[in-house]
KOLVODREN-665386 format. One record per residue (C-alpha): z, y, x. Coordinates in nm, 2 decimals. Layout:
Z,Y,X
...
END
This chain:
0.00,0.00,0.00
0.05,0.25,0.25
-0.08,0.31,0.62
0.11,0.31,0.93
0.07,0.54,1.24
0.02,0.43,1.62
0.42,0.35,1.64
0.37,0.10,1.31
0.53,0.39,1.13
0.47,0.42,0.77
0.29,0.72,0.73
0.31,0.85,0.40
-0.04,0.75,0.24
-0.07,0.55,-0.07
-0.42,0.37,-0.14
-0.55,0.39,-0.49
-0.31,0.37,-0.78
-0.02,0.27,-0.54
0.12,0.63,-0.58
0.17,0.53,-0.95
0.48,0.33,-0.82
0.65,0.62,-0.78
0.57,0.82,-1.10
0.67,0.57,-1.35
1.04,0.63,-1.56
1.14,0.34,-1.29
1.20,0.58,-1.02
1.52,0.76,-0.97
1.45,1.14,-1.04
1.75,1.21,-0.78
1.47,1.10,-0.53
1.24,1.41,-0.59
1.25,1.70,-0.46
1.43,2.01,-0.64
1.26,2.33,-0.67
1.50,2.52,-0.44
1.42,2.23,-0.17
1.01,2.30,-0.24
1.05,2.63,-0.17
1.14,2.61,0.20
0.88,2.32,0.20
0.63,2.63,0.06
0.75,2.88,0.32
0.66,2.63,0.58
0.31,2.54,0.43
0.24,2.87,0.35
0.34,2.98,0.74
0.11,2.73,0.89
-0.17,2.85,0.59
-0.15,3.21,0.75
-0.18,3.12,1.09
-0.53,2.95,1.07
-0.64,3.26,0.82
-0.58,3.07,0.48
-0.53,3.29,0.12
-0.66,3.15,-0.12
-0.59,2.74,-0.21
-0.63,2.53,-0.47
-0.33,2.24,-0.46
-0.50,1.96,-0.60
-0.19,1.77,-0.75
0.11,1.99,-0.89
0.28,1.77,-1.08
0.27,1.51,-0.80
0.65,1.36,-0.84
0.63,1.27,-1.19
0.36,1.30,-1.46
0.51,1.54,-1.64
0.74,1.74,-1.32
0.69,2.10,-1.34
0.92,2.17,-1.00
0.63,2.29,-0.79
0.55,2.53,-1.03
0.92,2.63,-1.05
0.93,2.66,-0.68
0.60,2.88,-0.67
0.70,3.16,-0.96
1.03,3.19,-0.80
0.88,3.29,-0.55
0.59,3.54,-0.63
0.85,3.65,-0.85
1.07,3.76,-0.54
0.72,3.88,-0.35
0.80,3.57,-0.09
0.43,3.44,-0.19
0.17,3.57,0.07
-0.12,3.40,-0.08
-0.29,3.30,-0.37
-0.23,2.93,-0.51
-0.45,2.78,-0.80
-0.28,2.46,-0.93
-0.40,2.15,-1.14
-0.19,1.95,-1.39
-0.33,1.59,-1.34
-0.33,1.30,-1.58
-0.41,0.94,-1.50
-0.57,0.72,-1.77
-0.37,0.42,-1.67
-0.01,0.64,-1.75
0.07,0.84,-2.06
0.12,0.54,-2.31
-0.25,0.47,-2.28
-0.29,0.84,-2.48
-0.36,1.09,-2.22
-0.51,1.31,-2.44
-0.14,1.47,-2.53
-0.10,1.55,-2.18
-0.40,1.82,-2.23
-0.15,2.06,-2.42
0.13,1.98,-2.13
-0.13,2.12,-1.89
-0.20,2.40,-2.13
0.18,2.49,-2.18
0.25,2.49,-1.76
-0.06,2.74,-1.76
0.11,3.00,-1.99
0.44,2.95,-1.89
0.40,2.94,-1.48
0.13,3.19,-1.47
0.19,3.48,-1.23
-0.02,3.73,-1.00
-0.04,3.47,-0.70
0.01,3.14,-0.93
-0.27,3.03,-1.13
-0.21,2.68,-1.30
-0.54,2.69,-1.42
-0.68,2.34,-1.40
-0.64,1.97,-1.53
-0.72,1.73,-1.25
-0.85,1.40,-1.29
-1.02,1.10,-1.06
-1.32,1.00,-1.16
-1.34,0.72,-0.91
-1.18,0.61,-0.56
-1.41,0.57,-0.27
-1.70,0.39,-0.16
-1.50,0.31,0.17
-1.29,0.09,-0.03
-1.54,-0.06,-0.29
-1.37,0.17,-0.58
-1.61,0.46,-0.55
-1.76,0.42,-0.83
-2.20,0.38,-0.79
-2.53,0.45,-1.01
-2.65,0.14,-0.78
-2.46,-0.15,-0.65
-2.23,-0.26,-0.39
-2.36,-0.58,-0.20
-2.18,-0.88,-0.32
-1.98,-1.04,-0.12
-1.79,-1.34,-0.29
-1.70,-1.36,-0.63
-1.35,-1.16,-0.48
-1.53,-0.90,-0.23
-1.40,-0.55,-0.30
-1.75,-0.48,-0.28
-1.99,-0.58,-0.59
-2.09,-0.45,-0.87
-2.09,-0.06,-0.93
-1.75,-0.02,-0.82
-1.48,0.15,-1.07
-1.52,0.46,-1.29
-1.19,0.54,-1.42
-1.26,0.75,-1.74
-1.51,0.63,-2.00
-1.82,0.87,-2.09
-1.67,0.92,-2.40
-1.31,1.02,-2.28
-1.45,1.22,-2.04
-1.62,1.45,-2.32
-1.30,1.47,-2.50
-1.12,1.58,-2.22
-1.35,1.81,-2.12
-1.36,1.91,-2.43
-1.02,1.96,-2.52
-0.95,2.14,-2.19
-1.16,2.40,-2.15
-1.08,2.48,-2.55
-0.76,2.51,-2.41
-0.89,2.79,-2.14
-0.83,2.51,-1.88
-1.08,2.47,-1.61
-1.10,2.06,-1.50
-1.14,1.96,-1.14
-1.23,1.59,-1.07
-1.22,1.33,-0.76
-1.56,1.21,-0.77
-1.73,1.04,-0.48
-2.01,0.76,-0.60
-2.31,0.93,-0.77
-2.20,0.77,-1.05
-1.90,0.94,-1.09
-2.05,1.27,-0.95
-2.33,1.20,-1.24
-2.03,1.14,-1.53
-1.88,1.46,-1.43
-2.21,1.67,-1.43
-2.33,1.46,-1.85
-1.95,1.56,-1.95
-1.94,1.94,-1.75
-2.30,1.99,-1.94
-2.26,1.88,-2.24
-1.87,1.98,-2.33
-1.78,2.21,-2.07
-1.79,2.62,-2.09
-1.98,2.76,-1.78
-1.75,3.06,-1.79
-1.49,2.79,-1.68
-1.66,2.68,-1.35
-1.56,2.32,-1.42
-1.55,2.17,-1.04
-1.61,1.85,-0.87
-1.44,1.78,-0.52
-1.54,1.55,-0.24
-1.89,1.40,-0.40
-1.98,1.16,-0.10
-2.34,1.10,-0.30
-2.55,1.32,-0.57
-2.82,1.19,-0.73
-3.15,1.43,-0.70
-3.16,1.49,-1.05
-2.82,1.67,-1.05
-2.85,1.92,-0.85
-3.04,2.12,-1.07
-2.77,2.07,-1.36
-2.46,2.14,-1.16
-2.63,2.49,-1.08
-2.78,2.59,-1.42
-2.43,2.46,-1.58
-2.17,2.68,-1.36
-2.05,2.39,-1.23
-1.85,2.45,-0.89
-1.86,2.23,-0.58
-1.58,2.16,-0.37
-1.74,1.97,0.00
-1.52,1.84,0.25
-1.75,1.92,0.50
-1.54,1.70,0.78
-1.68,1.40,0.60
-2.03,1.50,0.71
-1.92,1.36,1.05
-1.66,1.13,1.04
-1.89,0.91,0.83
-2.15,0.89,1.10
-1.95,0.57,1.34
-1.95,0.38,1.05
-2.31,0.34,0.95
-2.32,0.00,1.02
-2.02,-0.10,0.80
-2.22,0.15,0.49
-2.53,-0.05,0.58
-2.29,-0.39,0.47
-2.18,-0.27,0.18
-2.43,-0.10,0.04
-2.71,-0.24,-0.14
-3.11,-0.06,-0.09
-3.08,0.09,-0.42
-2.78,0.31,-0.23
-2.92,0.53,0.08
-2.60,0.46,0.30
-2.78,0.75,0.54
-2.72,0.98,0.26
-2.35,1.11,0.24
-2.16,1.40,0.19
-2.43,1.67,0.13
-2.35,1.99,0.24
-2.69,2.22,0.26
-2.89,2.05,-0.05
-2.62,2.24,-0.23
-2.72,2.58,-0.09
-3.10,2.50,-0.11
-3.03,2.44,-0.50
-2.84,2.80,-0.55
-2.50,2.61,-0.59
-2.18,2.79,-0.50
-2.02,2.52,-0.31
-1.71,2.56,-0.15
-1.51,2.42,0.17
-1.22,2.20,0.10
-1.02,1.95,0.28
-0.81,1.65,0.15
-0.53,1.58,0.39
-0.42,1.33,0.51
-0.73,1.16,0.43
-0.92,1.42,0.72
-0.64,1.32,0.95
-0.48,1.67,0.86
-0.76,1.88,0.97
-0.75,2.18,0.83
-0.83,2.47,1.05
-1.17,2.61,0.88
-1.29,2.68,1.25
-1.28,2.29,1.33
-1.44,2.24,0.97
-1.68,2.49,1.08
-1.77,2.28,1.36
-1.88,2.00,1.20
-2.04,2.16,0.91
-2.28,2.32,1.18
-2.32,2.07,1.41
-2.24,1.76,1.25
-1.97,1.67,1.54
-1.64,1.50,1.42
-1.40,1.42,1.71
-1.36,1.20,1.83
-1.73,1.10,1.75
-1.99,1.31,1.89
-2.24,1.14,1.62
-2.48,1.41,1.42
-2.50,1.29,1.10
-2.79,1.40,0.86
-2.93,1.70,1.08
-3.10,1.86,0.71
-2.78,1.90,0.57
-2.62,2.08,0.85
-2.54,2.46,0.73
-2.56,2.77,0.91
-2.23,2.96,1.07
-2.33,3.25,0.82
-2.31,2.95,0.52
-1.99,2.85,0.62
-1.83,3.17,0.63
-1.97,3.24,0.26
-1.82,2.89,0.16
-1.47,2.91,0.26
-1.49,3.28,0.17
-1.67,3.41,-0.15
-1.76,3.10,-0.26
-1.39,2.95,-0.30
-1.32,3.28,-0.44
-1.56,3.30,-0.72
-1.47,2.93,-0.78
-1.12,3.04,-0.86
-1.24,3.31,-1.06
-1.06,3.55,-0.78
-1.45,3.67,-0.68
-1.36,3.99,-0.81
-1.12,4.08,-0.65
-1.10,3.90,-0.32
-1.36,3.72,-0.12
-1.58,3.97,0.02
-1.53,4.33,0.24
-1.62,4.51,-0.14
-1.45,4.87,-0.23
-1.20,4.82,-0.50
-1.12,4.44,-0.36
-0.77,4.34,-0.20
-0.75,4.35,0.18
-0.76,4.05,0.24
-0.89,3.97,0.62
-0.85,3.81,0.94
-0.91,3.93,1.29
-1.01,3.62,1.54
-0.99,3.60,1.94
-1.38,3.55,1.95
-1.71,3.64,1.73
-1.74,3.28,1.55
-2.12,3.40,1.46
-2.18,3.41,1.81
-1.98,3.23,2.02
-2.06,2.86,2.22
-2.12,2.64,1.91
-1.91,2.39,2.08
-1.59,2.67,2.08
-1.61,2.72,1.75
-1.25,2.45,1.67
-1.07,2.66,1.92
-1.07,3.00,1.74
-0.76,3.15,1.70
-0.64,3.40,1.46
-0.45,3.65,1.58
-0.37,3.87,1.26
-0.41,3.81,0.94
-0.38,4.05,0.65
-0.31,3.98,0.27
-0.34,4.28,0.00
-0.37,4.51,0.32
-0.03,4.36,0.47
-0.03,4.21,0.79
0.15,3.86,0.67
0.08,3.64,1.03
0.06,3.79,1.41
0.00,3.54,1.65
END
């Protein structure tokens, strides 16, 4: 159920559904953090956060402890509430279908109550967060194609698992964005990418940006839907490397009908008009966070420790990147406005680096440093 480190360590990191053996009624609630203990566990996040140039986040699990724990949004009010918050944080209330009494539907108007109740200037609960799939890696992700079978109990056959129906997924789409919630779903096969863009299009508001995160394959056809439908794009753009030393283990798991070379788009999304954004998923990236490292690889296609180039046409400028992880993430959190650009009438919000990242050695780019950075004109990090 969970990984260990170098030492044989656990490290924290539960595959698939094993997180849901700690969210059931089973678990002592003693065990979870309280909302005075989060905040120092926010000061220290959002101190790391400033130091690589960070404002504007989107958590992608708030209620993390317990389906229905509201303590990190406690933690977060208290605390923009007492002008300790030096960034902005957009949260997600997410649901699992395999929880809730088999009825998450009801949980759509918990997400909706946190919203109006946990709302502030830096705290946005605006979204419901759901997993469409797990990953191909792991034979869960879930495929328009098929895996190759390998035994009638290989991980890998069939089209892999899609964890909402077509059907709920219209309802919940549905029932959220009636509710002024925005959903953001874990999709990684084209399959799942392709259930969220039928659901997004059909029952989704384009005024609500609907978003998908991760999205290891997209079929063709979608690309033209997820732009004319608002739809937002989340890319870990560290994948686009870190896949690369495993071709050969894609190639034996994947069947033709799946191009194993094609994974983790990042520039398709920009040659379509889509506002795609950078994002990262720790600890799944290894904790690799600093958007000068993700730069890197976004450019050049280099993951360390792998010096593999993976897909050279879906490599993205140093100008791209920049609008990614800065207007892009801003108009995905409907902040575009008023942060996200050098515009008159927008916050101050700005960095100053140690070197010119648009013209520096390519291969110098993961060792910027910020030395200041400035929120709503105040200097909040000097290195």
């Amino acid at each position: 159920f969970m990984y260990r480190d170098e030492e044989g360590k656990l490290s924290g990191v539960f595959s698939e559904r094993a997180i849901s053996l700690l969210q059931g009624p089973g678990l002592n609630n003693k065990m979870h953090p309280t909302s005075a203990q989060l905040v120092q566990g926010i000061h220290n996040m959002q101190k790391y956060l400033l130091s690589v140039g960070i404002t504007n986040i989107i958590e992608g699990w708030a209620n993390n402890y317990t389906i229905d724990d509201e303590s990190f949004f406690q933690a977060l009010t208290a605390m923009d509430a007492n002008n300790e918050l030096n960034l902005n944080v957009s949260l997600t209330y997410e649901i699992e279908p395999w929880f809730n009494n088999n009825d998450p539907f009801g949980y759509v108007e918990n997400a909706a109550s946190v919203k109006s109740r946990y709302q502030s200037k830096h705290v946005h609960p605006d979204y419901l967060k759901l997993f469409m799939d797990g990953c191909v890696e792991t034979g869960t992700g879930f495929l328009l194609g098929t895996y190759k079978t390998q035994g009638k109990d290989s991980l890998f056959s069939g089209h892999g698992t899609a964890l909402w129906s077509e059907e709920a997924m219209l309802k919940l789409v549905s029932d959220a964005n009636n509710k002024g919630l925005s959903v953001h779903t874990h999709a990684m096969g084209d399959g799942a990418v392709h259930r969220c863009v039928v659901a997004y299009s059909k029952n989704g508001k384009p005024e609500l940006r609907n978003s998908i995160c991760h999205l290891r394959n997209v079929s063709p056809d979608d690309y033209q839907v997820i732009k004319d439908h608002n739809i937002a794009i989340a890319s870990n753009m560290n994948w686009h490397g870190y896949v690369a030393k495993d071709i050969d283990f894609f190639k034996s798991i994947l069947s033709d009908d799946n191009n194993y070379e094609e994974a983790y788009p990042i520039q398709s999304f920009f040659k379509h008009g889509i506002l795609v954004s950078q994002c990262t998923d720790t600890p799944a990236d290894n904790g690799v966070n600093s958007p000068f490292y993700c730069m890197l690889v976004a450019v050049t296609g280099a993951y360390d420790p792998s010096p593999y180039a993976w897909q050279p046409n879906e490599l993205i400028s140093r100008y791209q990147f920049l609008q990614a992880a800065t207007y892009n993430g801003a108009w995905q959190l409907h902040l575009e406005k008023e942060r996200g650009s050098i515009e008159k009438g927008k916050y101050a919000d700005f960095v100053i680096l140690d070197q010119d990242v648009l013209t520096c050695d390519v291969n110098n780019l993961r060792n910027t440093k910020v030395l200041k950075t400035f929120f709503e004109g105040k200097e909040v990090y000097s290195k």
